[in-house]
ZALUMVEX-543388 format. One record per atom (N, C-alpha, C): residue number from 1; residue in one letter; atom name; y, x, z. Coordinates in steps of 0.05 Angstrom, whole numbers, m for minus. Layout:
// ZALUMVEX-543388
  semar  kemar  lumdren       y       x       z
    NUM      a       CA       Y       X       Z
...
This chain:
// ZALUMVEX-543388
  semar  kemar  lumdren       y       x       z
      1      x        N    1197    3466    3525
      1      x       CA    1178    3450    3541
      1      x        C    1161    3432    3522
      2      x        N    1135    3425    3526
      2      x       CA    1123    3412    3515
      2      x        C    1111    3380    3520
      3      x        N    1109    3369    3509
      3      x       CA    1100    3339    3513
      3      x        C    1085    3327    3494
      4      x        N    1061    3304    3507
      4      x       CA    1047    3296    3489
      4      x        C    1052    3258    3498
      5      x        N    1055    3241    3468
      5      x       CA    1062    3223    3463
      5      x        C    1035    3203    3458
      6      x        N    1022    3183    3475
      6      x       CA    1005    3176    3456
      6      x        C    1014    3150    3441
      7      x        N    1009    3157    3422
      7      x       CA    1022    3137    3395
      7      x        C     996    3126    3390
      8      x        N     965    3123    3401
      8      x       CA     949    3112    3376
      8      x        C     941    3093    3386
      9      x        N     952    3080    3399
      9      x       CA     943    3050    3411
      9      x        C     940    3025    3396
     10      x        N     915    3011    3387
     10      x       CA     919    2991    3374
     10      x        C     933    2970    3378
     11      x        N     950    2965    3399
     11      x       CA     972    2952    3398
     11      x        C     964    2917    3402
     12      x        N     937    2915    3407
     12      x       CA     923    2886    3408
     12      x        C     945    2865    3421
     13      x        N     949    2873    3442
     13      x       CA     969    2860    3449
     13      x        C     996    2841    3443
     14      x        N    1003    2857    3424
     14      x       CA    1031    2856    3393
     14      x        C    1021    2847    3384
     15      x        N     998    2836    3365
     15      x       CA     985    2822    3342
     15      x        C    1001    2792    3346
     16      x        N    1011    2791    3321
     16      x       CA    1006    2804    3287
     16      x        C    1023    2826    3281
     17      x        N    1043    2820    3298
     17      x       CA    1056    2851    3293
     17      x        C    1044    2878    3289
     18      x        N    1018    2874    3302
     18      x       CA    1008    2906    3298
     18      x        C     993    2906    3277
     19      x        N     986    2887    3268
     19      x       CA     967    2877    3238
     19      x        C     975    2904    3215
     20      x        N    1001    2902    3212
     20      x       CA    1009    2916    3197
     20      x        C    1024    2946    3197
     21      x        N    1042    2938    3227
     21      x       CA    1047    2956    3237
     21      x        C    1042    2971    3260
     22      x        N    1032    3000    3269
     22      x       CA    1031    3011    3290
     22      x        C    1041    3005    3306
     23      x        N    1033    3002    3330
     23      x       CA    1046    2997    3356
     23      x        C    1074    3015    3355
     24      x        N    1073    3043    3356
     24      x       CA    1091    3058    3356
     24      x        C    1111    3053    3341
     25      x        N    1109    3043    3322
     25      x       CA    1136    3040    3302
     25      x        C    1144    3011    3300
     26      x        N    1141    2987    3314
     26      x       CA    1155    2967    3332
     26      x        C    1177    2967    3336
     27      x        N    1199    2955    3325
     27      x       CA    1231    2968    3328
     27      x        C    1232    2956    3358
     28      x        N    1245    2961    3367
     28      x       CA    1264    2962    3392
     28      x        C    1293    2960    3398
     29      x        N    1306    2946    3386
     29      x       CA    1340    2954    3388
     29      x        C    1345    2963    3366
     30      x        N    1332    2965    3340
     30      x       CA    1339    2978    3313
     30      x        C    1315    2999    3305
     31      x        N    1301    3013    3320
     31      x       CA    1292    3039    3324
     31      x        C    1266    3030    3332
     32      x        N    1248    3047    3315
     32      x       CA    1217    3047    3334
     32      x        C    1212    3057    3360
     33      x        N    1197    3044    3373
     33      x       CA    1196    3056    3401
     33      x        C    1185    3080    3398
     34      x        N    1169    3088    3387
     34      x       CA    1172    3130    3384
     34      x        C    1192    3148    3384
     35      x        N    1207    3132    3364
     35      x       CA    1236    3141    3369
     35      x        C    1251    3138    3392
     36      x        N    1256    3120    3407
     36      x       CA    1259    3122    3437
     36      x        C    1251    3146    3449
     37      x        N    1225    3144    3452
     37      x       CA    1205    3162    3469
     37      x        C    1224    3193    3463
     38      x        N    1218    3194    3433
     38      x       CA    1220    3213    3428
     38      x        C    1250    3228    3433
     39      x        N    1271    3216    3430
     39      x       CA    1294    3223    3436
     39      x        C    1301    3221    3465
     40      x        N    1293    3214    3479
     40      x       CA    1287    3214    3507
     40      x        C    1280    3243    3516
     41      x        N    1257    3252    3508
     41      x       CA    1244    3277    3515
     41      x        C    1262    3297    3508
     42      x        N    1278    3289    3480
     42      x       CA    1293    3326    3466
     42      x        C    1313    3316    3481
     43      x        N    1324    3296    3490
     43      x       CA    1351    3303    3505
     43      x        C    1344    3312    3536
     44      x        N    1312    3308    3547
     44      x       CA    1306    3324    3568
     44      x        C    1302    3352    3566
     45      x        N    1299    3358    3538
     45      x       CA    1297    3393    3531
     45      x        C    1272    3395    3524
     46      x        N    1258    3376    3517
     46      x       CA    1232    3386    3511
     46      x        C    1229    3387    3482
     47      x        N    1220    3406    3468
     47      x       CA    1217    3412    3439
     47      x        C    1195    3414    3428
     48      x        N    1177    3422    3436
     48      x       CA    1163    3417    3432
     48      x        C    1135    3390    3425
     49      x        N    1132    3370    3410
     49      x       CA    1122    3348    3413
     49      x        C    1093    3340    3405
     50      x        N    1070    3333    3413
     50      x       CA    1052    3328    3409
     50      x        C    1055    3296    3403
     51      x        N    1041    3275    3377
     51      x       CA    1037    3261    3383
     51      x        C    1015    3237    3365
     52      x        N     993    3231    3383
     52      x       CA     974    3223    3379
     52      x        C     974    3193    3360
     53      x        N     955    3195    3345
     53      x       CA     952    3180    3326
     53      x        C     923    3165    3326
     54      x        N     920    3138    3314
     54      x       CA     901    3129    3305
     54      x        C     902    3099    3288
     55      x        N     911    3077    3289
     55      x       CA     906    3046    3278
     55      x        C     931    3059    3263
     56      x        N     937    3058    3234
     56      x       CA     953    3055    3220
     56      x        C     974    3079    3219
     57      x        N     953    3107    3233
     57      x       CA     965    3133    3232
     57      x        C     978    3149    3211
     58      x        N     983    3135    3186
     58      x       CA     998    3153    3161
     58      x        C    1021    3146    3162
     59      x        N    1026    3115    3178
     59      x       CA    1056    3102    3177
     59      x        C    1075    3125    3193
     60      x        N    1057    3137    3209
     60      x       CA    1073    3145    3236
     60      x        C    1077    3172    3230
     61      x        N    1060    3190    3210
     61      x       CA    1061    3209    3203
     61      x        C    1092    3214    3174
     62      x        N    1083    3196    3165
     62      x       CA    1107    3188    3147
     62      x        C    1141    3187    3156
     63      x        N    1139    3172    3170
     63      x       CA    1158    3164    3192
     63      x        C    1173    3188    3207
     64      x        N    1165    3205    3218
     64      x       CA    1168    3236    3222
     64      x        C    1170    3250    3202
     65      x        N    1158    3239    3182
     65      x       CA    1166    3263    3159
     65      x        C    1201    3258    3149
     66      x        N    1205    3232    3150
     66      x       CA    1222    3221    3143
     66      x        C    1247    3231    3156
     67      x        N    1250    3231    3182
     67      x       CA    1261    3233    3203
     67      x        C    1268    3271    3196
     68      x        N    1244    3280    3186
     68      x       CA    1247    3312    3199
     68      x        C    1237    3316    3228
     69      x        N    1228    3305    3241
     69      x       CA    1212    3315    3257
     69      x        C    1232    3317    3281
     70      x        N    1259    3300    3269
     70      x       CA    1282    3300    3294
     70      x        C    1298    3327    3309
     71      x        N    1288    3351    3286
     71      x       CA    1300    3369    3292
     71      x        C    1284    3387    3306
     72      x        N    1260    3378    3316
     72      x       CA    1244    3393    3339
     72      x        C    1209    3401    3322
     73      x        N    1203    3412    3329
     73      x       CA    1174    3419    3330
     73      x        C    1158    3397    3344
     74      x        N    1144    3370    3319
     74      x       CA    1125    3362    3321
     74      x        C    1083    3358    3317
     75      x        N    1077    3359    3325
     75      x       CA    1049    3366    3320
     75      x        C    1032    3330    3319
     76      x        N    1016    3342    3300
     76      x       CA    1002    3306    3304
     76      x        C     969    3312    3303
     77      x        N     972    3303    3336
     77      x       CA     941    3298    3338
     77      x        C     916    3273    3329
     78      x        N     898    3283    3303
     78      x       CA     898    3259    3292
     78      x        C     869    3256    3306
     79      x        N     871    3221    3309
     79      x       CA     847    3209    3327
     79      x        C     839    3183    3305
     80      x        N     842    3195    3281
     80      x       CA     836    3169    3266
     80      x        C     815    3155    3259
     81      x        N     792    3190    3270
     81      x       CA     758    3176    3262
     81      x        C     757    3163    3282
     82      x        N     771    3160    3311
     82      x       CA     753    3159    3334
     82      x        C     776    3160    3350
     83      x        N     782    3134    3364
     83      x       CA     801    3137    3377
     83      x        C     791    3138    3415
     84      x        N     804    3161    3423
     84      x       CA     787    3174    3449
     84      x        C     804    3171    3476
     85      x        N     815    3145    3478
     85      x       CA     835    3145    3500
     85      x        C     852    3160    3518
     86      x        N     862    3149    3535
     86      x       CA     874    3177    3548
     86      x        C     878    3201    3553
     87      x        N     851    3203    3573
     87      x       CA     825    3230    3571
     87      x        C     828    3241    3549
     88      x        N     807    3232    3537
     88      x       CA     803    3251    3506
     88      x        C     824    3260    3494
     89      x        N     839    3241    3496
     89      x       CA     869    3246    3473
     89      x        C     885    3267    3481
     90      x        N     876    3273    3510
     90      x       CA     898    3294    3516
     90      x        C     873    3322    3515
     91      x        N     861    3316    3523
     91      x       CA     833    3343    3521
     91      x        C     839    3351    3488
     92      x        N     832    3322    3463
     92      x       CA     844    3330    3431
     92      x        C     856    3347    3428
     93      x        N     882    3346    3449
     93      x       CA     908    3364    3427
     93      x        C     906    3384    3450
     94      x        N     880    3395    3468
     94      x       CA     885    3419    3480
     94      x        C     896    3437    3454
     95      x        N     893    3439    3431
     95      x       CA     912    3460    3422
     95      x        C     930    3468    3412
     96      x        N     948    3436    3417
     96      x       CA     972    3449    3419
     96      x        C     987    3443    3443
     97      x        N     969    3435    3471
     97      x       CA     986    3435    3495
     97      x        C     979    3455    3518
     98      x        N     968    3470    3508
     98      x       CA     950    3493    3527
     98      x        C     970    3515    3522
     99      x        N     976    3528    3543
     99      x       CA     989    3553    3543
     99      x        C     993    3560    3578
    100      x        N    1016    3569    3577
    100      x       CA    1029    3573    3598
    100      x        C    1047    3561    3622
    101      x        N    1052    3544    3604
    101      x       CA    1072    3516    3619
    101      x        C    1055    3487    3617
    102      x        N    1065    3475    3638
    102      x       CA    1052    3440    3638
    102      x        C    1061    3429    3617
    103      x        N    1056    3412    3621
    103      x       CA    1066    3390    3590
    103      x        C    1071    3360    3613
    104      x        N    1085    3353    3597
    104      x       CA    1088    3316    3594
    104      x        C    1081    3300    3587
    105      x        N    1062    3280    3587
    105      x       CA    1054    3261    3578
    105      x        C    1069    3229    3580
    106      x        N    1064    3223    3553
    106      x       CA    1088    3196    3559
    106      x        C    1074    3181    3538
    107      x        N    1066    3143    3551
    107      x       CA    1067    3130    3546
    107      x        C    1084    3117    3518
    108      x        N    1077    3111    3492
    108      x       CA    1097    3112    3475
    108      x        C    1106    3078    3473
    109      x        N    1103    3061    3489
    109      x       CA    1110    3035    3504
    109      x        C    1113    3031    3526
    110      x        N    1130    3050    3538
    110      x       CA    1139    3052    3567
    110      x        C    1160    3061    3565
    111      x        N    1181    3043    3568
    111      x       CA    1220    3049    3581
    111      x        C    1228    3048    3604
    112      x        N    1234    3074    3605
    112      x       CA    1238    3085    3638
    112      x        C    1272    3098    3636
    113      x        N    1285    3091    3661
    113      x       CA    1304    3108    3674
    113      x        C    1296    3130    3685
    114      x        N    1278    3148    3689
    114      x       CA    1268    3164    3700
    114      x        C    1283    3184    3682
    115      x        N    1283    3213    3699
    115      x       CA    1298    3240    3696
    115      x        C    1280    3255    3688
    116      x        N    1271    3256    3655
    116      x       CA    1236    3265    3644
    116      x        C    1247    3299    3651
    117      x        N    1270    3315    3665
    117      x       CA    1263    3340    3665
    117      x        C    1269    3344    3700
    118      x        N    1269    3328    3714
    118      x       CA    1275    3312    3740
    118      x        C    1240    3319    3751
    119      x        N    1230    3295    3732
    119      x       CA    1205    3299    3740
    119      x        C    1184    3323    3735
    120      x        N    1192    3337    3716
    120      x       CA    1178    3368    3705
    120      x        C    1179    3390    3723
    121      x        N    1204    3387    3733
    121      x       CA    1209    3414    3753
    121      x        C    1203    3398    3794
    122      x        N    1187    3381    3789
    122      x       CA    1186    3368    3814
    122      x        C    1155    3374    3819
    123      x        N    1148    3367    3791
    123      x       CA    1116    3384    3773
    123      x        C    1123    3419    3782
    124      x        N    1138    3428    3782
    124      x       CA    1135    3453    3778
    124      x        C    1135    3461    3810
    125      x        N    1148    3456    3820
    125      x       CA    1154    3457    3854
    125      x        C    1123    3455    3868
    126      x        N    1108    3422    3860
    126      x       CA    1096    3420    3886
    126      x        C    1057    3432    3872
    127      x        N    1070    3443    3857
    127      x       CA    1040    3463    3846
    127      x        C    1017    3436    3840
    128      x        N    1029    3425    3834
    128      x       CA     998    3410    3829
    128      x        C     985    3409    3795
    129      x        N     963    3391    3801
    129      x       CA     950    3395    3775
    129      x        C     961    3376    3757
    130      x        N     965    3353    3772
    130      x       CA     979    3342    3751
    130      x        C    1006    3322    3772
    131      x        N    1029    3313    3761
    131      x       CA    1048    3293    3779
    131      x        C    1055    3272    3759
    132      x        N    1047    3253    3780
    132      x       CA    1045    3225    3767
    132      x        C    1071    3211    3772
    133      x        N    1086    3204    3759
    133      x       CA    1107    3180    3760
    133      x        C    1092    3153    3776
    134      x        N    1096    3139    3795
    134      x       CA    1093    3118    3808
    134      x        C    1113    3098    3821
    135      x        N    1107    3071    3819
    135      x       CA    1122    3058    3838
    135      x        C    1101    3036    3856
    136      x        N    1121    3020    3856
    136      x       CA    1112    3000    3878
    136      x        C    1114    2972    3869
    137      x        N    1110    2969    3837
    137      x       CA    1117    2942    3825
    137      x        C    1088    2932    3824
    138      x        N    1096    2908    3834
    138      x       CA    1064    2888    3831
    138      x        C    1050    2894    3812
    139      x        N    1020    2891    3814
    139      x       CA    1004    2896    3799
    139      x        C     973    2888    3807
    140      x        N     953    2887    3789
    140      x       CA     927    2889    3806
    140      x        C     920    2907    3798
    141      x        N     918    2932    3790
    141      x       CA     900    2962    3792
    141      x        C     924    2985    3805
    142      x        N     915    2990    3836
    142      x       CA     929    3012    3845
    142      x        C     916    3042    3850
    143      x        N     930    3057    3852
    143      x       CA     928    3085    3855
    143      x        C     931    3093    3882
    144      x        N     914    3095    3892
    144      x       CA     914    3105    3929
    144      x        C     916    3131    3940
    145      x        N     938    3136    3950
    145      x       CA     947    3161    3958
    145      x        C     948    3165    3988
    146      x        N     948    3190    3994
    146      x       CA     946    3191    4033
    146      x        C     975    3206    4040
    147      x        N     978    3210    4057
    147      x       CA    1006    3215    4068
    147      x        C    1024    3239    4053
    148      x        N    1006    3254    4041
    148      x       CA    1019    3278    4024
    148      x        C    1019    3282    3996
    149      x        N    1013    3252    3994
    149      x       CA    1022    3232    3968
    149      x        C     992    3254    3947
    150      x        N     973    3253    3961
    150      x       CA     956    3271    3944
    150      x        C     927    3241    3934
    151      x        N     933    3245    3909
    151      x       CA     909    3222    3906
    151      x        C     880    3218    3913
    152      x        N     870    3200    3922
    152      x       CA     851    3200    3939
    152      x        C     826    3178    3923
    153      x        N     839    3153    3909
    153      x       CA     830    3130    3902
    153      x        C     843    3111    3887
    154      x        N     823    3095    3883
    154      x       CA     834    3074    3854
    154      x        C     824    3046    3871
    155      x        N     845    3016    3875
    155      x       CA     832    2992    3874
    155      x        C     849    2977    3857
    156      x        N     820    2959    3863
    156      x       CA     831    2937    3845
    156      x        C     835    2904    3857
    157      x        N     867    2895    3859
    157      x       CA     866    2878    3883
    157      x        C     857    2855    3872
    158      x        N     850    2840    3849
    158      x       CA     835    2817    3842
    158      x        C     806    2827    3845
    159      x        N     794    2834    3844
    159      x       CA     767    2836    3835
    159      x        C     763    2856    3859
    160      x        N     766    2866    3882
    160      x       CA     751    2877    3909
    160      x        C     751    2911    3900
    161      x        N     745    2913    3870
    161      x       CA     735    2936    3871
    161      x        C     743    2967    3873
    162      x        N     730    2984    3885
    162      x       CA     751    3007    3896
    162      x        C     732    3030    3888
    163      x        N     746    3057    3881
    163      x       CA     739    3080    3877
    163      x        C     751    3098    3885
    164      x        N     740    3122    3896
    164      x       CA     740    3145    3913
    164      x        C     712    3158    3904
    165      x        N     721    3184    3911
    165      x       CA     693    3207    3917
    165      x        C     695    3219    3951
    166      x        N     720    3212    3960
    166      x       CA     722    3219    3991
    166      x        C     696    3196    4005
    167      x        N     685    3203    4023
    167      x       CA     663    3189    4043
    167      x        C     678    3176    4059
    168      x        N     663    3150    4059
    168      x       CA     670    3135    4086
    168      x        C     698    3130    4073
    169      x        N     707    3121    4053
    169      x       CA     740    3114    4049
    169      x        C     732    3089    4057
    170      x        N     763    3088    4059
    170      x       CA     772    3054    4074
    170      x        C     806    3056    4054
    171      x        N     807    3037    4035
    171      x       CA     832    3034    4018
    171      x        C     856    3028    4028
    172      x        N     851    3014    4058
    172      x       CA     868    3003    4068
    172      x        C     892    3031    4087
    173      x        N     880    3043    4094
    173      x       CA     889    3073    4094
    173      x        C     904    3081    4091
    174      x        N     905    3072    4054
    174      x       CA     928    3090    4037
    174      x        C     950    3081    4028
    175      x        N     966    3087    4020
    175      x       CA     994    3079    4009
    175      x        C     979    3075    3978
    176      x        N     991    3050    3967
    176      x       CA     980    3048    3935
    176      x        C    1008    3043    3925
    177      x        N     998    3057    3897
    177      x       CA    1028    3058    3878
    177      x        C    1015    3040    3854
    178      x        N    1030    3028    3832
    178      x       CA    1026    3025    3813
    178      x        C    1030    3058    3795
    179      x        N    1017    3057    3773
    179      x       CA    1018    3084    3758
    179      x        C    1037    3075    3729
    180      x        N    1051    3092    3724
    180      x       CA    1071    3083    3709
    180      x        C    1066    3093    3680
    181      x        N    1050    3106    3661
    181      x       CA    1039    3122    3639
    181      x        C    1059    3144    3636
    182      x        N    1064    3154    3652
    182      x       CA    1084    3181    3653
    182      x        C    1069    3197    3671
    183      x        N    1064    3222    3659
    183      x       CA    1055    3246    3681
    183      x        C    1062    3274    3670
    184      x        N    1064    3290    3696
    184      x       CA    1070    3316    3684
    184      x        C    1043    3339    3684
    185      x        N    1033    3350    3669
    185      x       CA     994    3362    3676
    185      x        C     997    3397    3669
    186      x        N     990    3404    3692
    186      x       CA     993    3434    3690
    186      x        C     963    3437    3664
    187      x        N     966    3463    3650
    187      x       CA     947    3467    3630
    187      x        C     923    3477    3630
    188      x        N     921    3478    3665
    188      x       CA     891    3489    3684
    188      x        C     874    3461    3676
    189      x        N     882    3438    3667
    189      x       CA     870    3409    3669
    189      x        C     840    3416    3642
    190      x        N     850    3442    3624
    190      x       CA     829    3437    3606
    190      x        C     808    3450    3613
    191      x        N     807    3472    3636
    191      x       CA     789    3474    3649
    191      x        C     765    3456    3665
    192      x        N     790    3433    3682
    192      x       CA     768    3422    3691
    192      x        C     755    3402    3673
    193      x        N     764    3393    3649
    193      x       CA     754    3380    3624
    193      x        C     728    3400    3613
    194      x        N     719    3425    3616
    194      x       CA     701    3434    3600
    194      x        C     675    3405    3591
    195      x        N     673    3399    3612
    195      x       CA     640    3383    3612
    195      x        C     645    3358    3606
    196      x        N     673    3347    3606
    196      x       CA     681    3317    3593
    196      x        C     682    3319    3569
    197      x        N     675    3293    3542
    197      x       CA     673    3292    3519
    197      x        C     676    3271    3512
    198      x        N     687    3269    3480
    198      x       CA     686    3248    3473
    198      x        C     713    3225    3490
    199      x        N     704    3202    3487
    199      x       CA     725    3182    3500
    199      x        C     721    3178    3524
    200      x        N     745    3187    3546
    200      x       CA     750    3179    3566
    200      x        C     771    3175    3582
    201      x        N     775    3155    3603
    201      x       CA     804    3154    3609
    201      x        C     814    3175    3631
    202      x        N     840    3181    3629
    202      x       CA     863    3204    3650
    202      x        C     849    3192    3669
    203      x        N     853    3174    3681
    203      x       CA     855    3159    3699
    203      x        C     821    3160    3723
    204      x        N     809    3155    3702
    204      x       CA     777    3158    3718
    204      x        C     770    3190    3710
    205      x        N     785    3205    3701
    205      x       CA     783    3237    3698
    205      x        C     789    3248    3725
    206      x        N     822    3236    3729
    206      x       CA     828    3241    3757
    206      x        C     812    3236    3779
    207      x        N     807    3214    3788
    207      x       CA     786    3206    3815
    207      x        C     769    3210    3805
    208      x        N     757    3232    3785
    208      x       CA     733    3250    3790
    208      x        C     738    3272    3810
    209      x        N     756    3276    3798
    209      x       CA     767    3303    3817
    209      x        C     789    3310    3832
    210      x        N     798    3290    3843
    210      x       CA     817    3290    3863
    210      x        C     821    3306    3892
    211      x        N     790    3290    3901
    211      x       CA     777    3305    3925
    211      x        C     785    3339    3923
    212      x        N     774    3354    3900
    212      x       CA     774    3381    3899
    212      x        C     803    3395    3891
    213      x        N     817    3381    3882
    213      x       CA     845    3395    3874
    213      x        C     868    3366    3881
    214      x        N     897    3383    3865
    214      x       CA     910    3357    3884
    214      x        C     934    3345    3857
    215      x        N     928    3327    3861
    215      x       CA     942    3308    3835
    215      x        C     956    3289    3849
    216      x        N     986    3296    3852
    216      x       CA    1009    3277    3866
    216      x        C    1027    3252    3853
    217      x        N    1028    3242    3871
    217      x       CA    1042    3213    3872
    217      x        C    1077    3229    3870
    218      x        N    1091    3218    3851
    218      x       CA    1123    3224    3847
    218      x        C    1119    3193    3846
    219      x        N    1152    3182    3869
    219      x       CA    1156    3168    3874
    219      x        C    1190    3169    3871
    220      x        N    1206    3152    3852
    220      x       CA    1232    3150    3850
    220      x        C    1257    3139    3860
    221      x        N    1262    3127    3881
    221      x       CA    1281    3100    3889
    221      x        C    1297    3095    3862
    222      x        N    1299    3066    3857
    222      x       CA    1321    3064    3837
    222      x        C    1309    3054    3813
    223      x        N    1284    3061    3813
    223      x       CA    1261    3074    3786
    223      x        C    1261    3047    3779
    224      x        N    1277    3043    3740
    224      x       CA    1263    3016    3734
    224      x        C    1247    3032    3703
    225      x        N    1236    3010    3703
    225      x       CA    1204    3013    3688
    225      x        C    1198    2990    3659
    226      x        N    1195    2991    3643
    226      x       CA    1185    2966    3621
    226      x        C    1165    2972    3608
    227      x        N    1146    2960    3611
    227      x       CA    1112    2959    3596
    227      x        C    1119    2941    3569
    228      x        N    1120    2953    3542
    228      x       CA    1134    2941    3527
    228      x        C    1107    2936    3504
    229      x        N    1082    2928    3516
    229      x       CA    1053    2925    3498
    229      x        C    1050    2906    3498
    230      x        N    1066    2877    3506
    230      x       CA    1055    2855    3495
    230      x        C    1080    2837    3490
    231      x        N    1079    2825    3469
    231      x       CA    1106    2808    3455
    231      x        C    1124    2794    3475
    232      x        N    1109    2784    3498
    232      x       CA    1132    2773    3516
    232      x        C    1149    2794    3532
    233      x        N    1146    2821    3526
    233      x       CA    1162    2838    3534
    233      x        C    1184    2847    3518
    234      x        N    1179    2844    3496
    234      x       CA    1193    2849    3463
    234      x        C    1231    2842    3480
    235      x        N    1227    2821    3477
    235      x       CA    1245    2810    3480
    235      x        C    1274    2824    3506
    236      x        N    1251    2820    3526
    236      x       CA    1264    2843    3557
    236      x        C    1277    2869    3548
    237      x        N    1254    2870    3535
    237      x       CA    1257    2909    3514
    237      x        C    1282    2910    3505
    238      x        N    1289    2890    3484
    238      x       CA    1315    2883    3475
    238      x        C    1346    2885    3497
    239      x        N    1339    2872    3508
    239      x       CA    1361    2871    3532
    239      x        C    1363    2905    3548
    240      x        N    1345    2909    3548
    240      x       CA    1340    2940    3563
    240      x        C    1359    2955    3543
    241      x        N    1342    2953    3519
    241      x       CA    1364    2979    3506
    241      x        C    1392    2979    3500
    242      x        N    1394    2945    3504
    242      x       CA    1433    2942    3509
    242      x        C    1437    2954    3537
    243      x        N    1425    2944    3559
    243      x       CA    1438    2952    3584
    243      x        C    1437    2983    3588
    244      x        N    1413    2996    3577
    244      x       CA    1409    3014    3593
    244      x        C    1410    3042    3568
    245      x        N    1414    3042    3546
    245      x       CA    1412    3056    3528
    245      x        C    1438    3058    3515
């Protein structure tokens, strides 16, 4: 199975920590959080690894070399001239995530209890183009879904503002999830990418095209979650990988 990691986040957040070091390689409990990620995924069976690079991308390449590559087949998608967010970053390494089977995409500062081969074959079941990990933890940017958890729309509850390509939407409608940086993307996605370029986000890729194909809401009971991109989380992070690792 395959999966793509994005590692090239400048890490603004972390500063000064990221001054020097990559976001991705941030210890965590002893261990860089890539390493997390990444041992996470091979004990879900996925061997295959994509993972994206850019602010301080030789550390991280190094770092894997060091490692061996953890035993598995790693690939590094380098974004170092030009770092192309989400979107792009995953359109980048169309070649080494395009084939036959979906892939995984994972947040490389996001610690999840989630079942990463739980959620793949849940991907595989409900045929969609892509299945999003979601919950219901406060936030102000939600993801608006209609009863068959098929995405419809994006708001934003400070600032009013809302997106759809459906007519006549009304947000209030829908069930909204928070989006968790975990998804599973069948490899039809680089199709509908032909005419996107350059930098752009998953996220406004999707509610381009939602309306015409169907990109589902996975919803977990139980599901805990840690956004581990800004220093006052550092710490939480810590406690996580005692309790939960």
């Amino acid at each position: 199975m395959k999966a793509l990691v994005f590692a090239a986040g400048l890490g603004n957040r972390l500063k000064p920590i990221t001054d020097t070091v990559p976001k991705a390689l941030v210890p965590v409990g002893g261990k860089p959080m890539l390493e997390h990620v990444i041992l996470k995924l091979k004990e879900a069976g996925f061997t295959d690894i994509t993972v994206n690079i850019h602010h301080l991308g030789q550390q991280i390449i190094d770092f894997l070399q060091e490692k061996n590559n953890f035993g598995i087949d790693i690939h590094i998608s380098d974004e170092r001239e030009y770092l192309l967010d989400t979107g792009g970053g995953i359109k980048h390494a169309e070649h080494f995530l395009n084939g036959n089977e979906p892939f995984l995409v994972h947040n490389v500062d996001i610690f999840s209890n989630i079942d990463l081969k739980e959620l793949y074959n849940r991907h595989l079941e409900n045929k969609a183009l892509a299945t999003l990990l979601v919950s219901k933890r406060k936030t102000s940017r939600y993801l608006l879904f209609n009863k068959e958890n098929q995405l419809c729309g994006w708001r934003n509850r400070e600032t009013g503002e809302v997106k759809s390509y459906y007519p006549y939407f009304n947000p209030d409608q829908y069930q909204q999830f928070a989006f968790s940086g975990i998804h599973v993307i069948s490899p039809e996605i680089f199709r509908w990418m032909e005419d996107w370029t350059g930098k752009f986000s998953i996220i406004q890729f999707y509610l381009s095209i939602c309306a015409k194909t169907n990109i589902q809401a996975y919803e977990v009971p139980g599901l805990k979650l840690l956004d581990v991109g800004k220093k006052e989380t550092l710490t939480l992070a810590e406690e996580w990988v005692k309790e939960n690792l």
